[in-house]
PDB file as gemmi writes it, atoms N, CA and C in Angstrom:
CRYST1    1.000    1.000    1.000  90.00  90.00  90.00 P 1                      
ATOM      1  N   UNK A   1      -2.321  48.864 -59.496  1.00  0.00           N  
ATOM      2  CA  UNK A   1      -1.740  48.983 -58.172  1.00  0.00           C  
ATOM      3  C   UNK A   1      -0.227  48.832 -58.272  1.00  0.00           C  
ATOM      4  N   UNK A   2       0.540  49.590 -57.474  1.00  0.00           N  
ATOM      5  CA  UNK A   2       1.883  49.591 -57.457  1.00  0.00           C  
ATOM      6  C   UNK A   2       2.294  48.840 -56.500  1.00  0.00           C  
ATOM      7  N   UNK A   3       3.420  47.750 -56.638  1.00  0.00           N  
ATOM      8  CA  UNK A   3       4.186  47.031 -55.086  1.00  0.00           C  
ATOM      9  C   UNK A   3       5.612  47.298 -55.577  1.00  0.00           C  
ATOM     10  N   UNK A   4       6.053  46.927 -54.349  1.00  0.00           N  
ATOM     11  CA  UNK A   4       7.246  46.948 -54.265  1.00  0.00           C  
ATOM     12  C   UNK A   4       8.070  45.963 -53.540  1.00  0.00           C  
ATOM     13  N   UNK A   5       9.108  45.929 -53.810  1.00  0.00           N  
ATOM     14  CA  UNK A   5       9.825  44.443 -52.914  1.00  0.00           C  
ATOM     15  C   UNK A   5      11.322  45.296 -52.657  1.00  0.00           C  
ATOM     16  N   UNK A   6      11.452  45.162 -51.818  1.00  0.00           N  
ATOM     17  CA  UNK A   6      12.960  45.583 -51.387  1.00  0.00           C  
ATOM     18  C   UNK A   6      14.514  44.176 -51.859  1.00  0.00           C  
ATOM     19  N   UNK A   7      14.406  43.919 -53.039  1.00  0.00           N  
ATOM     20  CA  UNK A   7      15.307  43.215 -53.003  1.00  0.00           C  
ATOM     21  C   UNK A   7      16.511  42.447 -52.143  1.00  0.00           C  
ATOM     22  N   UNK A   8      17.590  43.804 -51.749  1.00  0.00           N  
ATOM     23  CA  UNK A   8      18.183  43.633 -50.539  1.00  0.00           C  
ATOM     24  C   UNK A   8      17.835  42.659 -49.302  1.00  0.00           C  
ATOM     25  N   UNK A   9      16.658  43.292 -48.843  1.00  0.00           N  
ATOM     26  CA  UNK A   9      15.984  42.525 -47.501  1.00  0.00           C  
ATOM     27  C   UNK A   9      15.687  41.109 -48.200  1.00  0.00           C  
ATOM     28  N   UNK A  10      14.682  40.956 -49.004  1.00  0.00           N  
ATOM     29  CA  UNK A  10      14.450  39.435 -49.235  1.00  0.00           C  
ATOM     30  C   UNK A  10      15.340  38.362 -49.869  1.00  0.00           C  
ATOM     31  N   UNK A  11      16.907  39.094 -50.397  1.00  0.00           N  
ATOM     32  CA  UNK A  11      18.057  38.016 -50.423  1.00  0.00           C  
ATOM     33  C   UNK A  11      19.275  38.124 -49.073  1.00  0.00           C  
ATOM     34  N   UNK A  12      18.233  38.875 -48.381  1.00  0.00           N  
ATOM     35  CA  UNK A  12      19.127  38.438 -46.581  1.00  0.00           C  
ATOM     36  C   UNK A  12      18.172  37.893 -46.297  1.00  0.00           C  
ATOM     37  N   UNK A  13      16.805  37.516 -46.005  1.00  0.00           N  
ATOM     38  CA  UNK A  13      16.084  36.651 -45.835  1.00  0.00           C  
ATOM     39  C   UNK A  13      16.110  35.528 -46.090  1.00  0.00           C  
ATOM     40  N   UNK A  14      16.222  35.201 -47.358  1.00  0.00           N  
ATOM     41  CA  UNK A  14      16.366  34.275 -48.310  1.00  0.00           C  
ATOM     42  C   UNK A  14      17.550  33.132 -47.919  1.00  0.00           C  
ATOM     43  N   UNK A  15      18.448  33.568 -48.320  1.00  0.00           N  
ATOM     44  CA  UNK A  15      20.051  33.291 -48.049  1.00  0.00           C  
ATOM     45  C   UNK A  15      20.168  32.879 -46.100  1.00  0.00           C  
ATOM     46  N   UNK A  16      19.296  33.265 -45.517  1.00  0.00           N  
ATOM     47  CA  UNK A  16      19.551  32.776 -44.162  1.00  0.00           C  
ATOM     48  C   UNK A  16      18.908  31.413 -44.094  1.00  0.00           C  
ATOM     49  N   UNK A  17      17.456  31.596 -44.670  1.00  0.00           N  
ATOM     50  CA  UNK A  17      16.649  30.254 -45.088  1.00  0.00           C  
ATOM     51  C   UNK A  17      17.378  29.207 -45.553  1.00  0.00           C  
ATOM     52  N   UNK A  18      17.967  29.750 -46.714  1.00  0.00           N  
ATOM     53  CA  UNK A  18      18.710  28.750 -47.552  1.00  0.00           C  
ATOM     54  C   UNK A  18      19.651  27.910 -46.352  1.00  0.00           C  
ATOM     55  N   UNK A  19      20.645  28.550 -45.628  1.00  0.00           N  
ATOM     56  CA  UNK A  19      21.180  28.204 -44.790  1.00  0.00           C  
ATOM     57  C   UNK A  19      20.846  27.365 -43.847  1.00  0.00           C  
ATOM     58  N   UNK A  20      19.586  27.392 -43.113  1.00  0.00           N  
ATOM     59  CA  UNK A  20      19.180  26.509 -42.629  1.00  0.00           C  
ATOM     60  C   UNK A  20      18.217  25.185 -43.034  1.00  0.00           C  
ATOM     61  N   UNK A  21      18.543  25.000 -44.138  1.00  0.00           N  
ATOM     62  CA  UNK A  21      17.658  23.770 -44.919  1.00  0.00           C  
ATOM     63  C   UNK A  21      18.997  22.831 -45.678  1.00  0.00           C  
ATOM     64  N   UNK A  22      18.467  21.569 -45.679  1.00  0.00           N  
ATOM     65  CA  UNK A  22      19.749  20.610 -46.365  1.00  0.00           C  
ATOM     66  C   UNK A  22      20.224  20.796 -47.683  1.00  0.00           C  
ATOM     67  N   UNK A  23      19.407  21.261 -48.670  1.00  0.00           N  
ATOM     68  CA  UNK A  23      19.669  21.582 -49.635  1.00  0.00           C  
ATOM     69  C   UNK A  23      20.145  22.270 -50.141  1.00  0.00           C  
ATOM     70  N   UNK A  24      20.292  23.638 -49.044  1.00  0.00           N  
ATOM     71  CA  UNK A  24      20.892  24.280 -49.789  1.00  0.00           C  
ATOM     72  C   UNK A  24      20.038  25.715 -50.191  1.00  0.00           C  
ATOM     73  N   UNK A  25      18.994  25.792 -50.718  1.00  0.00           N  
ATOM     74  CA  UNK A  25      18.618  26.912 -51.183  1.00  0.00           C  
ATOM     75  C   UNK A  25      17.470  27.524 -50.910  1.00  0.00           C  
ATOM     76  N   UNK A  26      16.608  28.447 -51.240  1.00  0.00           N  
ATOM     77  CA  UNK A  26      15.237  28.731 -51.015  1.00  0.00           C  
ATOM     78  C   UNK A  26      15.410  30.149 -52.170  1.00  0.00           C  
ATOM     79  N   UNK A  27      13.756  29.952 -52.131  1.00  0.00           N  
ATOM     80  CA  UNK A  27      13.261  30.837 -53.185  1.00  0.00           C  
ATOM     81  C   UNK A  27      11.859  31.682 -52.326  1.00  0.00           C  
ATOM     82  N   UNK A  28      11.372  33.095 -53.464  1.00  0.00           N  
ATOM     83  CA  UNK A  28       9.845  33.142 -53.462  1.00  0.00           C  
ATOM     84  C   UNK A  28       9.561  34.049 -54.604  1.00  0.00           C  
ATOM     85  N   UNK A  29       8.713  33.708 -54.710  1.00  0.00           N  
ATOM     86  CA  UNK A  29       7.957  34.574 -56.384  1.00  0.00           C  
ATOM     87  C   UNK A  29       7.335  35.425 -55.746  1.00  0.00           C  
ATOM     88  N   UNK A  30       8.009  36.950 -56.373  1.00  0.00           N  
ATOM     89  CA  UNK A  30       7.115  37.893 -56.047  1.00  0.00           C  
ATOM     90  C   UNK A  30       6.846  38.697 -56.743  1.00  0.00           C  
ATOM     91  N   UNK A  31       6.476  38.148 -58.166  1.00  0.00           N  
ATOM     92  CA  UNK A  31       5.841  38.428 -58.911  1.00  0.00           C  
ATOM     93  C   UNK A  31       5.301  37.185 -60.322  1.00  0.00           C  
ATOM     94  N   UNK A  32       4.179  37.455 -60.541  1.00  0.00           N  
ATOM     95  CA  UNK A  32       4.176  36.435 -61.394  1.00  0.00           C  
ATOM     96  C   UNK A  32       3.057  35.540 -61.548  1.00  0.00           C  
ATOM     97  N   UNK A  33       1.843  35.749 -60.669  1.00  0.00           N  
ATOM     98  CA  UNK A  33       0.962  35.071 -60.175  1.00  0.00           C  
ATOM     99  C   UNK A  33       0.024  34.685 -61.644  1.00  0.00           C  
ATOM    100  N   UNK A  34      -1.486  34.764 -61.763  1.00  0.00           N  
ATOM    101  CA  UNK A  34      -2.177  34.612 -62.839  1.00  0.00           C  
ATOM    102  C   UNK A  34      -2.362  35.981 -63.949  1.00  0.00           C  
ATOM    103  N   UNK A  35      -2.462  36.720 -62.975  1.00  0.00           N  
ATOM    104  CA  UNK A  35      -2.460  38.486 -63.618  1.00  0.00           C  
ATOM    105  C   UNK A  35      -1.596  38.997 -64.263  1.00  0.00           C  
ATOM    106  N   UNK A  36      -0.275  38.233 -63.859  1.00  0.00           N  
ATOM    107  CA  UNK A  36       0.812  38.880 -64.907  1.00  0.00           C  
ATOM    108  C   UNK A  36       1.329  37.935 -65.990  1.00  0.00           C  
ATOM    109  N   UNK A  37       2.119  38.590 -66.851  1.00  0.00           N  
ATOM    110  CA  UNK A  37       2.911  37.783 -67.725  1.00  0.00           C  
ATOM    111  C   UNK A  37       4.059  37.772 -67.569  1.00  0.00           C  
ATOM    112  N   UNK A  38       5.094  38.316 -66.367  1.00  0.00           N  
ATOM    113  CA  UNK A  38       6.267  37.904 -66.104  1.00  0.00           C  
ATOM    114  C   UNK A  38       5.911  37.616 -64.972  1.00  0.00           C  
ATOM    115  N   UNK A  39       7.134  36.619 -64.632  1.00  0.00           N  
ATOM    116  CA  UNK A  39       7.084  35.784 -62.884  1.00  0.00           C  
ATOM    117  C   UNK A  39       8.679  35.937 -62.764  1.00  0.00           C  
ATOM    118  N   UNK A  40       8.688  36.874 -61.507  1.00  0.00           N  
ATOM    119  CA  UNK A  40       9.544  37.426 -61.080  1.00  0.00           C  
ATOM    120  C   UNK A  40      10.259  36.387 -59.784  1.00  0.00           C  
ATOM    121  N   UNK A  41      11.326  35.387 -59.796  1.00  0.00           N  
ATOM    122  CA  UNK A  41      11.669  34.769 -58.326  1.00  0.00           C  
ATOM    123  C   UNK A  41      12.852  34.719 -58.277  1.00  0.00           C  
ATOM    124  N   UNK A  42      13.187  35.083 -56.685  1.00  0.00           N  
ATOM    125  CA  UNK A  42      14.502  35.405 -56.323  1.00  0.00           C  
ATOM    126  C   UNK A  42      14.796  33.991 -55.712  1.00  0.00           C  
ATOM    127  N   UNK A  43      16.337  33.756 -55.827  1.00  0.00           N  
ATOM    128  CA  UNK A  43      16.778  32.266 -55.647  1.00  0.00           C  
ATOM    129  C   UNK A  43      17.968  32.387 -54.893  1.00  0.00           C  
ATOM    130  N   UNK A  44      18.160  31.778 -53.737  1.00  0.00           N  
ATOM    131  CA  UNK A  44      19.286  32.034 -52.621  1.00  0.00           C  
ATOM    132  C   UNK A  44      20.062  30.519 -52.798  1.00  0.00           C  
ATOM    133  N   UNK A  45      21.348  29.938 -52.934  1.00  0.00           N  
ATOM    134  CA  UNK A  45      21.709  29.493 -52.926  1.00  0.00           C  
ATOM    135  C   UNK A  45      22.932  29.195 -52.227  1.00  0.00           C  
ATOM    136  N   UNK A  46      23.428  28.674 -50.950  1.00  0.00           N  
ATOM    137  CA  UNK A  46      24.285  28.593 -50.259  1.00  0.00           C  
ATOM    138  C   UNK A  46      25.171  28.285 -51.180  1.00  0.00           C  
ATOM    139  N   UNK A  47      26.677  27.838 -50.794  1.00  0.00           N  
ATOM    140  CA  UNK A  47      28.030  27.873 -51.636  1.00  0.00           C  
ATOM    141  C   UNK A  47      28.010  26.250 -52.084  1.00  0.00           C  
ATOM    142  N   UNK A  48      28.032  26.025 -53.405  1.00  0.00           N  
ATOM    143  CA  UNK A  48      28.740  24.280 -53.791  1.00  0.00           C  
ATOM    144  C   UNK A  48      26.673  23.698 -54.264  1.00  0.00           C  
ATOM    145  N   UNK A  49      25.592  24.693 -53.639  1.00  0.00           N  
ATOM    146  CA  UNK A  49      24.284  23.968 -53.845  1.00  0.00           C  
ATOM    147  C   UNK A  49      24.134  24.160 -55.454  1.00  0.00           C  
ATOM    148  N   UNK A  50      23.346  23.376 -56.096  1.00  0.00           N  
ATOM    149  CA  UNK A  50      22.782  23.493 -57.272  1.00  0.00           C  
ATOM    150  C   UNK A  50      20.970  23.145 -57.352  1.00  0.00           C  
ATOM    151  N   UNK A  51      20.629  23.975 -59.143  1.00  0.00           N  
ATOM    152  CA  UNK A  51      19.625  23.542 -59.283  1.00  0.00           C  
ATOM    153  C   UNK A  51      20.314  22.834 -60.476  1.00  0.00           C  
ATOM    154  N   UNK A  52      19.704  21.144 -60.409  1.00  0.00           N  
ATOM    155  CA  UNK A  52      20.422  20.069 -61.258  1.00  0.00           C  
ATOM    156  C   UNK A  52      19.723  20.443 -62.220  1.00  0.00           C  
ATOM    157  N   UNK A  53      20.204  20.112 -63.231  1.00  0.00           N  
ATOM    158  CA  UNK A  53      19.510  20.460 -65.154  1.00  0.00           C  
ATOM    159  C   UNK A  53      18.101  20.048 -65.232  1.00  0.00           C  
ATOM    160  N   UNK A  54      17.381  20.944 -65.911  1.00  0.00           N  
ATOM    161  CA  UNK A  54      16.277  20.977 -66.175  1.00  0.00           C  
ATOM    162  C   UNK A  54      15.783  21.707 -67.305  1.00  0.00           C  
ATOM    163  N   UNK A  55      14.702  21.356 -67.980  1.00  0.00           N  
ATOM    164  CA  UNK A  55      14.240  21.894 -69.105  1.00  0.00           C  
ATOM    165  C   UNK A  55      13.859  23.529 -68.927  1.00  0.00           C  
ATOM    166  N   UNK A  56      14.057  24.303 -70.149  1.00  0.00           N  
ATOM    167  CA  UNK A  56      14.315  26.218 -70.480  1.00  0.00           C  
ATOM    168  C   UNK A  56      12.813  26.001 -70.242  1.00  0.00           C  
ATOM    169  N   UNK A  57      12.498  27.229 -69.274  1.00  0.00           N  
ATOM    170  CA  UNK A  57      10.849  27.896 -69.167  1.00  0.00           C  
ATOM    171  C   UNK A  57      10.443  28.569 -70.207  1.00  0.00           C  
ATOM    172  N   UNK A  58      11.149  28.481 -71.681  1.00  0.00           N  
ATOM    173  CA  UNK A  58      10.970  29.430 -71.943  1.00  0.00           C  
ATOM    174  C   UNK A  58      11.288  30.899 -72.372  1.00  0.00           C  
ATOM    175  N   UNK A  59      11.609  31.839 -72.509  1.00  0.00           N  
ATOM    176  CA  UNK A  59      12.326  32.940 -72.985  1.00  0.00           C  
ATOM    177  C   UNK A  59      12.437  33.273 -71.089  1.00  0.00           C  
ATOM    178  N   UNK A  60      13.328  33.758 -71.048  1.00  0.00           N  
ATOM    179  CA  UNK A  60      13.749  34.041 -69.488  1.00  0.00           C  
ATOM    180  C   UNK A  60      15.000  34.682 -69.372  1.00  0.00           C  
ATOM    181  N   UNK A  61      15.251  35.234 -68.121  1.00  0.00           N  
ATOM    182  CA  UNK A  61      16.742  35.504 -67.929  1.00  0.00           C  
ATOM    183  C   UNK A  61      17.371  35.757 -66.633  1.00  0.00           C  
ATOM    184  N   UNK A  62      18.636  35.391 -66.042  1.00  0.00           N  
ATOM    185  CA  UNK A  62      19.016  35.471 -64.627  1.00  0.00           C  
ATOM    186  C   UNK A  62      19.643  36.743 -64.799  1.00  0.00           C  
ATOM    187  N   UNK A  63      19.950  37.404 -63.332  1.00  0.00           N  
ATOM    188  CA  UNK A  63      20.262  38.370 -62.936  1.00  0.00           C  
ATOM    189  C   UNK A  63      21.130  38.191 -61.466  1.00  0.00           C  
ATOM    190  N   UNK A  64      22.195  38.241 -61.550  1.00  0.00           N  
ATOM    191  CA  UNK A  64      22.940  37.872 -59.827  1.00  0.00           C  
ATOM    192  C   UNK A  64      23.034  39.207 -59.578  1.00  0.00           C  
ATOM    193  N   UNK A  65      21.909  38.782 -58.395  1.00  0.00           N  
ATOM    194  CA  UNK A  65      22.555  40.176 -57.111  1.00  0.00           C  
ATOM    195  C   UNK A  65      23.193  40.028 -55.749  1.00  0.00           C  
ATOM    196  N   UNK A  66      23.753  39.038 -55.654  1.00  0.00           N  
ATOM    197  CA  UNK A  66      24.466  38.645 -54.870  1.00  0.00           C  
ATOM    198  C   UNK A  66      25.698  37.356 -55.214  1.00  0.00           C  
ATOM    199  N   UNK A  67      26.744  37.413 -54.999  1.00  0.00           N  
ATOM    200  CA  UNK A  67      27.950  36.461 -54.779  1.00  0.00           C  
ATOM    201  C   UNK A  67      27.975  36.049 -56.551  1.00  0.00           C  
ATOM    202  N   UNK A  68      28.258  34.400 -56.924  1.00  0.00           N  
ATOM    203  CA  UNK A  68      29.154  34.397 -58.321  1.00  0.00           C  
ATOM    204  C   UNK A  68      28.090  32.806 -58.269  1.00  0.00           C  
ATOM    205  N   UNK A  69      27.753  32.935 -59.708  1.00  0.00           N  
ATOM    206  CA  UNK A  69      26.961  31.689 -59.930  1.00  0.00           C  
ATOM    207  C   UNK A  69      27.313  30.856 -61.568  1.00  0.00           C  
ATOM    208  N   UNK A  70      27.322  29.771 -61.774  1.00  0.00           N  
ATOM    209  CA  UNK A  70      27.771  29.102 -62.965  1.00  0.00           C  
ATOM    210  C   UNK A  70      26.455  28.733 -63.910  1.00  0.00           C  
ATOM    211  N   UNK A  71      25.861  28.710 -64.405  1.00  0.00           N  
ATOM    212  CA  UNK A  71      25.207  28.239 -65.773  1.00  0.00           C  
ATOM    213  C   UNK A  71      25.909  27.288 -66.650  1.00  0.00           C  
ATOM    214  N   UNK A  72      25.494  25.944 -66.439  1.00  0.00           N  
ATOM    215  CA  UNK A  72      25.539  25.040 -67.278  1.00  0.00           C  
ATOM    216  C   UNK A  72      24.508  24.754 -68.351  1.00  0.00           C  
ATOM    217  N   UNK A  73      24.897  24.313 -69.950  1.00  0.00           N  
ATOM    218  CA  UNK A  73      24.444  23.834 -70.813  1.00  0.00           C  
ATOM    219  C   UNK A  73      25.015  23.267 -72.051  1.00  0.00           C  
ATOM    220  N   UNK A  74      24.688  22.594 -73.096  1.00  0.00           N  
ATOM    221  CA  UNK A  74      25.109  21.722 -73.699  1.00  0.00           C  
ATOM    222  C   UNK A  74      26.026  23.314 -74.652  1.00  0.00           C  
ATOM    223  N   UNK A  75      25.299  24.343 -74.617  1.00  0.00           N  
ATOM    224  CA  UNK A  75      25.865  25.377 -75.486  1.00  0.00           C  
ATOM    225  C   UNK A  75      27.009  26.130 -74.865  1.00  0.00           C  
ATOM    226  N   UNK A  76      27.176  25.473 -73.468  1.00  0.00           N  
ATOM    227  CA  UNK A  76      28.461  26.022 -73.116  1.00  0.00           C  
ATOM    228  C   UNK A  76      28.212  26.606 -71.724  1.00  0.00           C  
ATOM    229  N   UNK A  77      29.200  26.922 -70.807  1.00  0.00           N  
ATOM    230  CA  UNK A  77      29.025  27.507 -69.229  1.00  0.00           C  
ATOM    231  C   UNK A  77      29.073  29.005 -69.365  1.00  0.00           C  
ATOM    232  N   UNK A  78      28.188  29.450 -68.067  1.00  0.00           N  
ATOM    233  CA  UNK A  78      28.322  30.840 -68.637  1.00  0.00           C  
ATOM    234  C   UNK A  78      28.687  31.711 -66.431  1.00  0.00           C  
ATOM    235  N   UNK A  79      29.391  32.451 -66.256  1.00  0.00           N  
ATOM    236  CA  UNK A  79      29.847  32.519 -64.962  1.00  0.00           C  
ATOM    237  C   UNK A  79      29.541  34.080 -64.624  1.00  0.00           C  
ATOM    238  N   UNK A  80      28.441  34.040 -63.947  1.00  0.00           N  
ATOM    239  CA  UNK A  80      28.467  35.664 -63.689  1.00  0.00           C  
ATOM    240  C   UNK A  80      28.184  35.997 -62.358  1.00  0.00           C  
ATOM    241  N   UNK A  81      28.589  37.043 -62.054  1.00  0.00           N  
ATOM    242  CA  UNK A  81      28.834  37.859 -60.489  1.00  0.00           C  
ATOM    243  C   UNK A  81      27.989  38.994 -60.614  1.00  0.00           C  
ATOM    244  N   UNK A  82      28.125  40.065 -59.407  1.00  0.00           N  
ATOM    245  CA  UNK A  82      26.530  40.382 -58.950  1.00  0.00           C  
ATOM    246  C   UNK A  82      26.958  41.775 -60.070  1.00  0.00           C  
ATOM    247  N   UNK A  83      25.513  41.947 -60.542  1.00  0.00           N  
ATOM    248  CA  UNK A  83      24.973  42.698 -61.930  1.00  0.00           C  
ATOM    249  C   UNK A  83      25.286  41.856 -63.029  1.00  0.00           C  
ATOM    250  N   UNK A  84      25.180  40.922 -63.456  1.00  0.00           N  
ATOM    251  CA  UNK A  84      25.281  40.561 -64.552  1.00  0.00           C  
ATOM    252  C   UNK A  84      24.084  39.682 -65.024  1.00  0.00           C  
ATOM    253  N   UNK A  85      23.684  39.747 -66.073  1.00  0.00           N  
ATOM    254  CA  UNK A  85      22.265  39.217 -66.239  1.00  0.00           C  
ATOM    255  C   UNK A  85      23.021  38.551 -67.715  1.00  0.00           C  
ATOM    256  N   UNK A  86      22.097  37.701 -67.868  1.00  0.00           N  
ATOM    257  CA  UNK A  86      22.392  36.515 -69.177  1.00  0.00           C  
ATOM    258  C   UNK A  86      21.038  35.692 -69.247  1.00  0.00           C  
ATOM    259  N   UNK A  87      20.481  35.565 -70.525  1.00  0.00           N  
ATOM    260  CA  UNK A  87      19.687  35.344 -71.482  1.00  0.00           C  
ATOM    261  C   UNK A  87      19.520  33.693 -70.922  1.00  0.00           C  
ATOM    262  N   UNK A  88      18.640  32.920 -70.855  1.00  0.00           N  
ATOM    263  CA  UNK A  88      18.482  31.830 -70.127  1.00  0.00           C  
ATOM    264  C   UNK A  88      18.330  30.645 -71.340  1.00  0.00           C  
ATOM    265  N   UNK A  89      18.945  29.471 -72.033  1.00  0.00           N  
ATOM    266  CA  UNK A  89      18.990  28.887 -73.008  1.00  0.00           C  
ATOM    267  C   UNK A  89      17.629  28.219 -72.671  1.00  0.00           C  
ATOM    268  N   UNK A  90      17.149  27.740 -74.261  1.00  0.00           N  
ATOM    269  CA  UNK A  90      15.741  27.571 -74.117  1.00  0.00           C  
ATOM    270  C   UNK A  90      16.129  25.979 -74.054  1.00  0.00           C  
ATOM    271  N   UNK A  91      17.039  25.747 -73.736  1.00  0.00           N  
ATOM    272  CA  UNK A  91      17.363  23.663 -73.831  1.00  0.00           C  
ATOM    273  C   UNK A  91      17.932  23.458 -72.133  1.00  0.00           C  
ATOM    274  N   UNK A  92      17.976  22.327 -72.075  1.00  0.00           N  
ATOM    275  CA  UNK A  92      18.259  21.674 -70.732  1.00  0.00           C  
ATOM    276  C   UNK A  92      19.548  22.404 -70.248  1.00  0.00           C  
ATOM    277  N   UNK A  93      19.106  22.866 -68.897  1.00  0.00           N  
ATOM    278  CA  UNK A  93      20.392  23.807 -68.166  1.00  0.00           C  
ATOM    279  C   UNK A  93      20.293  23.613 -66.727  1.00  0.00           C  
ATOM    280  N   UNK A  94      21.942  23.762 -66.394  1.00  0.00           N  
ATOM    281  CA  UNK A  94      21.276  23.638 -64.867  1.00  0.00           C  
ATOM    282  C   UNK A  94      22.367  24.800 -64.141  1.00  0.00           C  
ATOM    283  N   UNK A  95      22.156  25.374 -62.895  1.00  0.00           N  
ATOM    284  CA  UNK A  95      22.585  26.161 -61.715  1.00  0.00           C  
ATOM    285  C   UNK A  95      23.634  25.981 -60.637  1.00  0.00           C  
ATOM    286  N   UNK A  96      24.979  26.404 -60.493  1.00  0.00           N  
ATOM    287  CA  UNK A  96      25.469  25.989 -59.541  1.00  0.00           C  
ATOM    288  C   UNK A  96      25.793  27.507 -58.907  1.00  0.00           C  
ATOM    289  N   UNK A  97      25.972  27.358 -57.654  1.00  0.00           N  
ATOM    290  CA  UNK A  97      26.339  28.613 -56.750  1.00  0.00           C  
ATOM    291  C   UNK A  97      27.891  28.592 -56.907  1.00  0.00           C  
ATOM    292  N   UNK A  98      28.309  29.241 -56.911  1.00  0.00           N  
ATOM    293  CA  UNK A  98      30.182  29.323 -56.319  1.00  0.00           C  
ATOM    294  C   UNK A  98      30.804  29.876 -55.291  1.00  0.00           C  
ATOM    295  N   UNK A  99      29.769  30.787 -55.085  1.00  0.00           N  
ATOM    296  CA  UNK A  99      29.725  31.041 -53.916  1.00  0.00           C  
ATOM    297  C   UNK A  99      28.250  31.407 -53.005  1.00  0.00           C  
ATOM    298  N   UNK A 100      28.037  31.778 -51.897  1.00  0.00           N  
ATOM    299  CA  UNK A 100      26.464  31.968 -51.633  1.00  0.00           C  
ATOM    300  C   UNK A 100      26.332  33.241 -52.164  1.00  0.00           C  
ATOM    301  N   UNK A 101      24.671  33.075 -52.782  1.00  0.00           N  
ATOM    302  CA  UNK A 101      24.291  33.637 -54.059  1.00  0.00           C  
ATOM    303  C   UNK A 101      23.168  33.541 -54.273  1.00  0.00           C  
ATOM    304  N   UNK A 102      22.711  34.908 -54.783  1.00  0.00           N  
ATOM    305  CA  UNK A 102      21.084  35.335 -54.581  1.00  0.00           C  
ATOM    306  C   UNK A 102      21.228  35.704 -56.157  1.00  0.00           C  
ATOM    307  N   UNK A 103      20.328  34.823 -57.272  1.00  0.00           N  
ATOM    308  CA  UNK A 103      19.531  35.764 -58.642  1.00  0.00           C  
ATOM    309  C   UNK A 103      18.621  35.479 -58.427  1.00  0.00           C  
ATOM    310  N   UNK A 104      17.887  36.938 -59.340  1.00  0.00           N  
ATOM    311  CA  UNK A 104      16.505  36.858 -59.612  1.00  0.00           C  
ATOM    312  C   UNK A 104      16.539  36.653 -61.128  1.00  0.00           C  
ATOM    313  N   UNK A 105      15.513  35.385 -60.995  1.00  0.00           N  
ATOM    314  CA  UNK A 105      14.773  34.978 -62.134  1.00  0.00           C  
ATOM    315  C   UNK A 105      13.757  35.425 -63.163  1.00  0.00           C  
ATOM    316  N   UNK A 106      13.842  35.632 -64.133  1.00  0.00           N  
ATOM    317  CA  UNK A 106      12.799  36.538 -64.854  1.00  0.00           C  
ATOM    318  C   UNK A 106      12.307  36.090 -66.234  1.00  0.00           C  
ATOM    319  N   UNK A 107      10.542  35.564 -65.811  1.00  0.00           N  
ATOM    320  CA  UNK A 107       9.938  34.294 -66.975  1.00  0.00           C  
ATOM    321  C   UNK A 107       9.345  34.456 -67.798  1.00  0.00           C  
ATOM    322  N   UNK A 108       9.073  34.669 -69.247  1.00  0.00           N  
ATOM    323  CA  UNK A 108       8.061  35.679 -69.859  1.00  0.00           C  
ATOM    324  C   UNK A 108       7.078  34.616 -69.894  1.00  0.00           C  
ATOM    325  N   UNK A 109       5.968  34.419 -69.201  1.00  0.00           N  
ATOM    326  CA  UNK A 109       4.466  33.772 -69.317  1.00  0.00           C  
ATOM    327  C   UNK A 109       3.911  33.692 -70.500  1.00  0.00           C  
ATOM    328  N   UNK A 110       3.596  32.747 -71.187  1.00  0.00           N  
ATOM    329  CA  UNK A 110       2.387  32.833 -72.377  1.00  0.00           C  
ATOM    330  C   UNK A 110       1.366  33.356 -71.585  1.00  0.00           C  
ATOM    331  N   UNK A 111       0.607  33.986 -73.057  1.00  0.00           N  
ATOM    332  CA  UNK A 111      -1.100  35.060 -72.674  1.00  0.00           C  
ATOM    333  C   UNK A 111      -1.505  33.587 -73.222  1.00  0.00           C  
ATOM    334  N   UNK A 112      -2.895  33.961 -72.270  1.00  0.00           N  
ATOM    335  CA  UNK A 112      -3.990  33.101 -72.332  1.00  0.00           C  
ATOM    336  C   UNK A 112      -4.834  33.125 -73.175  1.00  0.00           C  
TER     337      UNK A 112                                                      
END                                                                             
C-alpha cells in the first residue's frame, strides 16, 4: 500500500502545537510502526527549545525542513538550515532549535 504525508502541512501543524505547549515542541511518527524498518518523525521545535542529550538510536539521520537547528556532541556541534541532512552520532547527543524549526527524523529499526 502506498501513503503519503504532505510534509509542508504537518510542520505547520506541528510548529503551531509546539507553540502552544510549555516546552516547546511536538512531534508525530508517520512512519515507522511494527511493519517497517525505518521510523520516520517529524519534530517542531519553537526558538531557544531543546531535546536535552540523549543516547544515538542507532544508525539515523536529521533532515531540517524548516528554520536552523544545532546538534550537540562530544564529537563536536554540527548547525544546519532547511535541506541539510547530517548523519546522527551513535553516542550521547542532544538538539537545540535556533530558530523555530521543523526536522524529520530518520531511524533504521533492527529486523526481528
Amino acid at each position: 500500500m502506498m501513503t503519503s504525508t504532505s510534509l509542508p502541512k504537518l510542520a505547520d501543524e506541528l510548529l503551531a502545537a509546539a507553540h502552544d505547549v510549555h516546552a516547546g515542541r511536538a512531534s508525530r511518527t508517520i512512519r515507522g510502526h511494527s511493519e517497517h524498518r525505518l521510523r520516520h518523525t517529524v519534530i517542531a521545535l519553537t526558538s531557544g527549545s531543546t531535546l536535552s542529550d540523549h543516547e544515538g538510536p542507532g544508525e539515523a539521520t536529521l533532515h531540517v525542513l524548516r528554520g536552523r537547528v544545532r546538534l550537540t556532541s562530544a564529537d563536536g556541534d554540527w548547525t544546519g538550515e532547511v535541506g541539510d541532512l547530517v548523519d546522527i552520532p551513535g553516542i550521547r547527543h542532544g538538539l537545540t532549535a535556533e530558530s523555530d524549526a521543523v526536522v524529520l527524523l530518520t531511524v533504521g529499526l533492527a529486523a526481528d
